[in-house]
DRENDO-1510 file (C-alpha; in Angstrom, 1 decimal, always signed):
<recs>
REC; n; res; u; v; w
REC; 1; UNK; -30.0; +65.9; -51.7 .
REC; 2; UNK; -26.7; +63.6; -51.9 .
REC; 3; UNK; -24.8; +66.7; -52.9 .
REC; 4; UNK; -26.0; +69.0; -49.9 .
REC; 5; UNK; -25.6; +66.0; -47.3 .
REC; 6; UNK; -22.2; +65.5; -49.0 .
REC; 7; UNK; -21.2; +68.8; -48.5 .
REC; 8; UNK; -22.0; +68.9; -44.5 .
REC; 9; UNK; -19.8; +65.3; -44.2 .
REC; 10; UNK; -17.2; +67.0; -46.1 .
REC; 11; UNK; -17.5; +70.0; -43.5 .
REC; 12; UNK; -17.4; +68.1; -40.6 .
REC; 13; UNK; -14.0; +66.6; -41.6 .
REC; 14; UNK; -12.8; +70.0; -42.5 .
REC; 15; UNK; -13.4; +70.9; -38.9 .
REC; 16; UNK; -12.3; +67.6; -37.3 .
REC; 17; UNK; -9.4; +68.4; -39.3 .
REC; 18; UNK; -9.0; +72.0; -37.9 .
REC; 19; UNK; -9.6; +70.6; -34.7 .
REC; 20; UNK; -7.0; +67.9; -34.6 .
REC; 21; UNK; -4.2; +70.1; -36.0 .
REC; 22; UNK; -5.2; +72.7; -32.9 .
REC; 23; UNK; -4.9; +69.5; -30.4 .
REC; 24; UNK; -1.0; +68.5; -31.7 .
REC; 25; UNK; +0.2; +72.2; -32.1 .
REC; 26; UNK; -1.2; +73.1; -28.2 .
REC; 27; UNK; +0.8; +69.4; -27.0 .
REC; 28; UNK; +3.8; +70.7; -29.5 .
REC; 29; UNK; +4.3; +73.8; -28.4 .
REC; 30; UNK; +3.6; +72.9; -24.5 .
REC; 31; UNK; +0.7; +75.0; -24.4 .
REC; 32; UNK; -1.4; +71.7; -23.2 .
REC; 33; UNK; -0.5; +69.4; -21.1 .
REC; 34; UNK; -1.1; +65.9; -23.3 .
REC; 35; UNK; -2.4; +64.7; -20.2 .
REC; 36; UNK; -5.2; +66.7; -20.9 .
REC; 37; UNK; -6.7; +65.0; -23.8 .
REC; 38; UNK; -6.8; +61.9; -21.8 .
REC; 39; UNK; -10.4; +62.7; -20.4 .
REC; 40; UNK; -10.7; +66.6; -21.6 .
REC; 41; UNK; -10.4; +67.8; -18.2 .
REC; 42; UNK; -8.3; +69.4; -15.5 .
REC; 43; UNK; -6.3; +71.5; -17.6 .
REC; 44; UNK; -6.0; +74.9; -18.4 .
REC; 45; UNK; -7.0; +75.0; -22.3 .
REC; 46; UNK; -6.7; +77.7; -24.7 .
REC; 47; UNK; -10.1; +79.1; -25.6 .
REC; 48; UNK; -9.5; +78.9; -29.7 .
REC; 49; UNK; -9.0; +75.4; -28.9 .
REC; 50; UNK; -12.1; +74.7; -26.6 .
REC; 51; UNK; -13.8; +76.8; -29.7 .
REC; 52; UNK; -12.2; +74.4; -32.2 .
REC; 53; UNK; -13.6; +71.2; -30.2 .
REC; 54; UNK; -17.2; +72.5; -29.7 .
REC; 55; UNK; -17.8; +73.3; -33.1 .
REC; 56; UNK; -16.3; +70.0; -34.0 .
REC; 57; UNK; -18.7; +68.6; -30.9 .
REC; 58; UNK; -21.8; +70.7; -32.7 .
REC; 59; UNK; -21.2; +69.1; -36.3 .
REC; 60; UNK; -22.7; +65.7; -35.0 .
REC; 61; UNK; -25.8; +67.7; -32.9 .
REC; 62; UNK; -28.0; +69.1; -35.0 .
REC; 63; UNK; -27.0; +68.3; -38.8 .
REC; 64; UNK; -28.0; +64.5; -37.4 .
REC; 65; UNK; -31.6; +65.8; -37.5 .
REC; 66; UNK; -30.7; +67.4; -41.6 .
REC; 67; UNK; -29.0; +63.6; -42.3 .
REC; 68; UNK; -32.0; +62.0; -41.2 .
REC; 69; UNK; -34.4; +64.2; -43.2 .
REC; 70; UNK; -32.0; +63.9; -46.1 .
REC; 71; UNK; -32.4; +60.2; -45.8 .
REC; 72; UNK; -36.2; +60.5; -45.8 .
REC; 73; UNK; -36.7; +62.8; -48.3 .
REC; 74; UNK; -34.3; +60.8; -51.1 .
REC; 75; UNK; -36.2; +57.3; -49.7 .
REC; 76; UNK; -39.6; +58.7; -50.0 .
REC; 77; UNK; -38.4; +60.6; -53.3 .
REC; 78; UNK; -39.3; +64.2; -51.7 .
REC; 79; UNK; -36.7; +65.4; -53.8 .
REC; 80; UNK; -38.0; +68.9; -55.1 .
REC; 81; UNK; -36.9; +72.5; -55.4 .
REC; 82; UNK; -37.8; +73.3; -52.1 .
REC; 83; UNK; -36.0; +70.6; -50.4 .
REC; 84; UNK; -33.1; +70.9; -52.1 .
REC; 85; UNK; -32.9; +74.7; -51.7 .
REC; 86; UNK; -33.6; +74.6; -47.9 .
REC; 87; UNK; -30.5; +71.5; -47.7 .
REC; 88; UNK; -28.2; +74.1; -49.5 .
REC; 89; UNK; -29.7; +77.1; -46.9 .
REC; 90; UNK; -28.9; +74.8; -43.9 .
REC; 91; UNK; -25.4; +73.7; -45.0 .
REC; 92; UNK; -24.6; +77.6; -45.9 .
REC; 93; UNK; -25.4; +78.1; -42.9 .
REC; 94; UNK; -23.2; +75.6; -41.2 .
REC; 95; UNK; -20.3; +76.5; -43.0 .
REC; 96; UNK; -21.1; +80.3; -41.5 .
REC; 97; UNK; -21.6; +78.9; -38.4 .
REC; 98; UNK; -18.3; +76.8; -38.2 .
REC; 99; UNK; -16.4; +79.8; -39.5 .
REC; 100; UNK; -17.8; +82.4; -37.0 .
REC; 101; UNK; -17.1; +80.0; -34.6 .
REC; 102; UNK; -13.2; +78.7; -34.9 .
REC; 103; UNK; -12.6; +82.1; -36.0 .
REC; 104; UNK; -13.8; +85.6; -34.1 .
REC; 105; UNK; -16.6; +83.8; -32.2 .
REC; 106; UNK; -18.8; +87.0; -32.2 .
REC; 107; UNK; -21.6; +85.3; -30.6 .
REC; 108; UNK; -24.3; +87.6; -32.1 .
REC; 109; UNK; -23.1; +86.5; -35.8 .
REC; 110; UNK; -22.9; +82.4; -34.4 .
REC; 111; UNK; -26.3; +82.9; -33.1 .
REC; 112; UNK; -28.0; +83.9; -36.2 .
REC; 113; UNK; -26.1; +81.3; -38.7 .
REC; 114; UNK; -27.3; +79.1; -35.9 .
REC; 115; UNK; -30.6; +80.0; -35.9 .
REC; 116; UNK; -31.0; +80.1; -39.8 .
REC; 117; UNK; -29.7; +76.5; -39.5 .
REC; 118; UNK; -32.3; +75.7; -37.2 .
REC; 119; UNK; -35.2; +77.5; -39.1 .
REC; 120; UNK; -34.0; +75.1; -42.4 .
REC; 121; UNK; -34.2; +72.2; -40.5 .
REC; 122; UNK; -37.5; +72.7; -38.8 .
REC; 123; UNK; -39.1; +73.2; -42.4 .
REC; 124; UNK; -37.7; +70.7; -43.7 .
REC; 125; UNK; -39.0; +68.3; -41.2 .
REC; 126; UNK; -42.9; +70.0; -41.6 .
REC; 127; UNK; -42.5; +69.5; -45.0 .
REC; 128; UNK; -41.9; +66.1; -44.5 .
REC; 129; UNK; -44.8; +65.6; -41.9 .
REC; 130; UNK; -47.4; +67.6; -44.0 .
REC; 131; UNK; -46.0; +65.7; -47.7 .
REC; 132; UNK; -45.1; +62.0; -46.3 .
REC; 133; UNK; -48.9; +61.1; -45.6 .
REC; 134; UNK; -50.1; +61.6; -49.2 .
REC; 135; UNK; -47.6; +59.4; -50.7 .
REC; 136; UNK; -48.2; +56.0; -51.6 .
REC; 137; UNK; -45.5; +54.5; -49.1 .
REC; 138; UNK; -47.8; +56.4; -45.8 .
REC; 139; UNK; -50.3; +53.9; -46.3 .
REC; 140; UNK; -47.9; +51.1; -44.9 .
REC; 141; UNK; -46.0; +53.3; -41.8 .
REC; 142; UNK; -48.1; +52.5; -38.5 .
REC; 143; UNK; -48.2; +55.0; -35.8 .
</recs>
């Protein structure tokens, strides 16, 4: 599980990366006002950039629901084939996701890498809910 939630940290910076690169070669080349970045508004942007930011913006929206199940599953030692597997599906699909989306942004390709993100996720969370209470540590959570 470290490896998978590893891999998705190790994306995000990629992209934040990307993303910053974008932001000083649009203020280099005069293409954006600097101004702009002041409040991110007001301006007219490029849309590879705006593309660059909201996939930067979508790296801390729903992989905080994968970290959080990451966290669980290692602390309530969930780790098993299935968990791991579905970590690796939902960071695949990230990595598709991000790529579609900085890149040719065909929004029928970005909506299914989404999805398939989505679908990983939402597993791994049942699987949680359905496993958790049969394990030793349940008998102490109150809800």
């Amino acid at each position: 599980m470290i490896y998978p939630m590893f891999a998705m940290v190790l994306l995000t910076f990629v992209v934040g990366g990307i993303t910053f690169m974008a932001r000083v070669n649009s203020v280099k080349t005069g293409t954006v006002n600097v101004r702009y970045y002041k409040i991110m508004q007001s301006g007219d942007v490029p849309e590879s950039l705006i593309q660059k930011s909201n996939n930067f913006t979508n790296l801390f929206q729903v992989p905080t629901l994968f970290y959080a199940a990451g966290c669980l599953i290692i602390s309530l030692g969930m780790i098993n084939q299935l968990t791991v597997i579905l970590s690796w599906l939902f960071v695949l699909s990230r990595v598709v996701h991000s790529y579609i989306h900085i890149t040719y942004n065909h929004i029928l390709h970005r909506i299914v890498a989404f999805m398939c993100g989505n679908l990983c996720i939402f597993i791994l969370w049942a699987y949680i809910m359905v496993a958790a209470p049969s394990l030793e540590i349940s008998r102490f959570a109150t809800l």
